[in-house]
N, C-alpha and C positions, 0 to 999 in steps of 0.2 A: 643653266647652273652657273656658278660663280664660284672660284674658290674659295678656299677659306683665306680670313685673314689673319693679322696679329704673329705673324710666323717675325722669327729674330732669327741672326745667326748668318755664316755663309750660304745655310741651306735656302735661306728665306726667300731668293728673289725669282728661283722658281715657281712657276703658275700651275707647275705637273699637266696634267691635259691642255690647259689651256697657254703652255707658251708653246703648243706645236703649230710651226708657221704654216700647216696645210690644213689646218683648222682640225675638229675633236666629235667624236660620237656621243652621247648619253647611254649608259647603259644601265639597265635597270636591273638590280639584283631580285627576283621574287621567289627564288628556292633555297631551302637551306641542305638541300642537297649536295653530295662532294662533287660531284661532275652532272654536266646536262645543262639544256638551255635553263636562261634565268640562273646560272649559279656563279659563284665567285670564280670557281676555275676557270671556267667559259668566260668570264666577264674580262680573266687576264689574259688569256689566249690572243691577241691582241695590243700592240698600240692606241694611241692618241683617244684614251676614250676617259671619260667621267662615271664615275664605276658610285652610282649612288642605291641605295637600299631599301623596296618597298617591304620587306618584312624585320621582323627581331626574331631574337633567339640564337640556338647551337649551331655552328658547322663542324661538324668533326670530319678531320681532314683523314682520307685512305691511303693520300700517299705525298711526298713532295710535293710542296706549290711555290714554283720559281716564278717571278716575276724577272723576264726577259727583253718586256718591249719598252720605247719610250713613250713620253707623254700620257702617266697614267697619274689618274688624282682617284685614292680608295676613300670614300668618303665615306667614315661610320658615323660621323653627328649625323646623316641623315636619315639614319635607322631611327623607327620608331621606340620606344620603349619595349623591353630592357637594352636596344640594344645589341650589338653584334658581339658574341662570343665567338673565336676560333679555337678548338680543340685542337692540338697536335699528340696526339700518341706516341708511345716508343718509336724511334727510330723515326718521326717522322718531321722533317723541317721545314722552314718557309726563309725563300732569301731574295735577292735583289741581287740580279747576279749579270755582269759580261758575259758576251760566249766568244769561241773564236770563227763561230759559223756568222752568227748573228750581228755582232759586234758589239758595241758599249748601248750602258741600260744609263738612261738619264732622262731628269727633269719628272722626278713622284715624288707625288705629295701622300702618304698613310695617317691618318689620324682616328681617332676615339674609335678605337677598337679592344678588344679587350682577348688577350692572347694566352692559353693554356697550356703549357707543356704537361707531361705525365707525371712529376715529380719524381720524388723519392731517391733522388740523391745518389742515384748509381751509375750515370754517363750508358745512359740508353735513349737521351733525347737529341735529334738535333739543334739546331740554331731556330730562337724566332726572330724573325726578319735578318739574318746576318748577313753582310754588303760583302760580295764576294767579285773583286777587282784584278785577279788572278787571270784571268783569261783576255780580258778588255774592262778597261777602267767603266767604273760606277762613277755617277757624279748629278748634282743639281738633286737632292733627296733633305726629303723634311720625313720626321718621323715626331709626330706628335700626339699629346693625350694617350697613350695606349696604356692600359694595362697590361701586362707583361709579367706571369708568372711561371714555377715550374719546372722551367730548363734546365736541363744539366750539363748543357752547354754552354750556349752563350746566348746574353738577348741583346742583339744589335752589334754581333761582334765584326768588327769591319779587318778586312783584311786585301791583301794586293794593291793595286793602283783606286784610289778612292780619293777625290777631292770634293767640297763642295755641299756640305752637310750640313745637317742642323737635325739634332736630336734633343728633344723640348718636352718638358713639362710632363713625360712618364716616370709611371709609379714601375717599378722594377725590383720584383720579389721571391724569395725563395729559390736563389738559383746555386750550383755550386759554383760556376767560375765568369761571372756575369757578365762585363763588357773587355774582352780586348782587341787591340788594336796594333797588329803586327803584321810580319810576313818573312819568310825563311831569308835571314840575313845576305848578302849579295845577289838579290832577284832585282836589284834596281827600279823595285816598286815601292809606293811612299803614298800612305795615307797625310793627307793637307787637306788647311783650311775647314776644318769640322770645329762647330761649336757644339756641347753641352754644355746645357744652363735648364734650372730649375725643374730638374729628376729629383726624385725621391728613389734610394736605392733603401729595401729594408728585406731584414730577416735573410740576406744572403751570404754565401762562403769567404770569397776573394772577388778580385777582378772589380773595385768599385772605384775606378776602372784601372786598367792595366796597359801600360802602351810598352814597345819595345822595338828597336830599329830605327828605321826613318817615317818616322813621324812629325810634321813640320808642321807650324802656325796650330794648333790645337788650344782651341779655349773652354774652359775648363769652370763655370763662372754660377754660385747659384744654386750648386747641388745640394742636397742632404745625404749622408751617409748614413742609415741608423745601424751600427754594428757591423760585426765582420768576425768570420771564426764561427755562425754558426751550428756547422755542422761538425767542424774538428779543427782542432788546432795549428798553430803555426801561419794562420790564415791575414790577409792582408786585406786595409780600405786600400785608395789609393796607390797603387806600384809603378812609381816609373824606373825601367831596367837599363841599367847601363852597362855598355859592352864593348868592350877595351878595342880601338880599330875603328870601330863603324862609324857610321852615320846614327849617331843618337837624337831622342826625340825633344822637340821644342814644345813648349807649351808654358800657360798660363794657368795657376790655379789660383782662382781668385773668389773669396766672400763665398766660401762653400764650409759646411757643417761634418764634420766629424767627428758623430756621439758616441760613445762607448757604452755600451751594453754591460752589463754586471749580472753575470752567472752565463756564461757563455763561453765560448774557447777564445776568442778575438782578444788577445793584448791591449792593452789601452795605448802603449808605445807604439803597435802596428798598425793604426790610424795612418801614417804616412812613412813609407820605404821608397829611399831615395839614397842611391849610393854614388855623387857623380862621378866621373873623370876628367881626365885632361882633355879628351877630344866629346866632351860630354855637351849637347847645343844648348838654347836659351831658356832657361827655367824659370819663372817667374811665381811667387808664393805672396798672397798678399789678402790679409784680412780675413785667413780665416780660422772658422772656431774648433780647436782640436781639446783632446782630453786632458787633465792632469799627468804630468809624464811625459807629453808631447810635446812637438813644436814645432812652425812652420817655418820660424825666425833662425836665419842665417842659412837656408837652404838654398836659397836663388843664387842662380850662377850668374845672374844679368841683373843692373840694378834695375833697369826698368823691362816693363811688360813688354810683351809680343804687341809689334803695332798693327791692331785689328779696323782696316778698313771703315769709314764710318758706315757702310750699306751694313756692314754685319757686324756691329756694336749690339751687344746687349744690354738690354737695359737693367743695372746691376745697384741691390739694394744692400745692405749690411745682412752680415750674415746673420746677427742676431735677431732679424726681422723674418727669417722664411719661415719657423716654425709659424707663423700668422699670417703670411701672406703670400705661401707659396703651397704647403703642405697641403693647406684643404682642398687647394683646384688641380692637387695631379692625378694624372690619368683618365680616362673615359669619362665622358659626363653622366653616364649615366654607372655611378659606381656601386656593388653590393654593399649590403650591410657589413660582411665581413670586411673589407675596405674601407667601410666609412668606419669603422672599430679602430683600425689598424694606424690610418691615417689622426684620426682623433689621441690616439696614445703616443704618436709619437708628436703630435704639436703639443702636448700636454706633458711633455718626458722635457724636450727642448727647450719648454719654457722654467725649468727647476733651477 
């Protein structure tokens, strides 16, 4: 097997299975069974392995499934059609997580998977995929093409010691509070060096995304917003929190779409919330398309951008170009109709 390519970003230069220097197993997924041989849980039980898929269809998950080891590559382009759907039920989550037994989880690569929370909007789901650096740092992690719906938690909420990301090209929908990125202020743990670039965030609460504390080199480059406020009011795209004292967060939001939705709770001014301060770090706003009402101009605390390494430059188009050239290819390759509806309305909203 081979990895995938075309990965951007900090998270990119990971190989997942294949940069483990004692070399890698192949493991073939053929049950869509929750636990037992041939199945996905059994298949993460495990380090160093290449975790590819001889069947499609449903896993509905019975309970927790932490990914704890390193060198793992989940490779759902290699499911057949339709493809790999995970279930998660009330109460039930999937993360990427340190332990203190075990010690730090790094170098995975997850892609074109297509991830279900229970919905409905009452804080009865866990986290899908949330990077939990709390115990021992996360790091070397690409999360891409995934569909990702449901949660009423968070999807890909990183938190504790986490460097070294790249979250790419998912469709991320229906959530109430959907990506953030924090950790209990004086814990001297600091999410770094994570790029997001060309996500479609649609039909969600808040949180598109949310950072707060020590957050440092975060780029931010690419996205779509469609709306914000779906379920109730007072709700926010973009929030970066500033908090008098600390260590506040850095980042770059660059050539990313924040459309405003009409007939919804989402304020068309609350597209972007940013309050800095005096000990507030480097914010950089550049080039992109917000609502009537809004505006991105004279928000930067730094004239110029966070200087992003060239290994993890992304490659960044005007923002007025992803409803065409970004929107149709997010999430899983192999996308439902309901998605390809969803996806199609909002390249065709973007382009008005």
């Amino acid at each position: 097997a081979s990895s995938p390519s075309g990965f951007e970003g900090f998270g990119a230069l990971t190989q997942g299975a294949e940069s483990s220097p004692t070399g890698f197993t192949e493991y073939r997924v053929n049950s869509l069974d929750d636990s037992g041989a041939g199945t996905l849980r059994d298949a993460l039980s495990a380090g160093n392995r290449y975790i590819v898929f001889d069947v499609a269809g449903s896993i509905t998950l019975l309970s927790n499934l932490d990914i704890r080891y390193s060198y793992i590559t989940l490779d759902g382009a290699s499911a057949p059609a339709p493809g790999i759907t995970i279930h998660q039920p009330a109460g039930i989550g999937t993360s990427i997580s340190g332990h203190s037994s075990s010690g730090t989880t790094h170098d995975i690569i997850i892609h074109h998977l297509r991830m279900l929370g229970p919905g409905g909007h009452d804080n009865t789901s866990n986290d899908i995929w949330g990077m939990d650096g709390e115990a021992a740092a996360v790091y070397n992690v690409c999360i891409d093409h995934l569909s990702a719906s449901g949660s009423n938690d968070g999807v890909f909420d990183i938190w504790g010691e986490v460097h070294d990301v790249s979250i790419s090209w998912n469709l991320i929908t229906d959530t109430m509070t959907a990506l953030h990125l924090s950790t209990a202020a004086g814990s001297g743990l600091r999410r770094s060096r994570i790029s997001f670039h060309h996500n479609v965030f649609a039909g969600n609460n808040e949180r598109q995304i949310k950072i707060r504390h020590d957050n440092q080199l975060i780029d931010f480059v690419n996205n779509v917003i469609y709306g914000w406020g779906w379920f109730e009011p007072g709700a926010t795209g973009l929030h970066i929190q500033y908090d008098a004292g600390e260590v506040n967060p850095s980042i770059n939001v660059v050539a990313n779409v924040f459309h405003h939705v009409s007939g919804i709770s989402g304020a068309p001014d609350d597209a972007i919330i940013f309050d800095p301060g005096l000990d507030q770090g480097a914010v950089y706003f550049s080039g992109n398309i917000v609502p009537m009402g809004e505006t991105d101009a004279g928000l930067s605390t730094t004239a110029s951008p966070l200087a992003i390494p060239a290994e993890a430059k992304v490659q960044t188009i005007a923002a007025a170009a992803l409803g065409e050239n970004v929107v149709p290819i997010t999430g899983t390759h192999f996308p439902t109709s309901e998605e390809q509806a969803l996806l199609a309305g909002i390249r065709a909203a973007l382009a008005q």
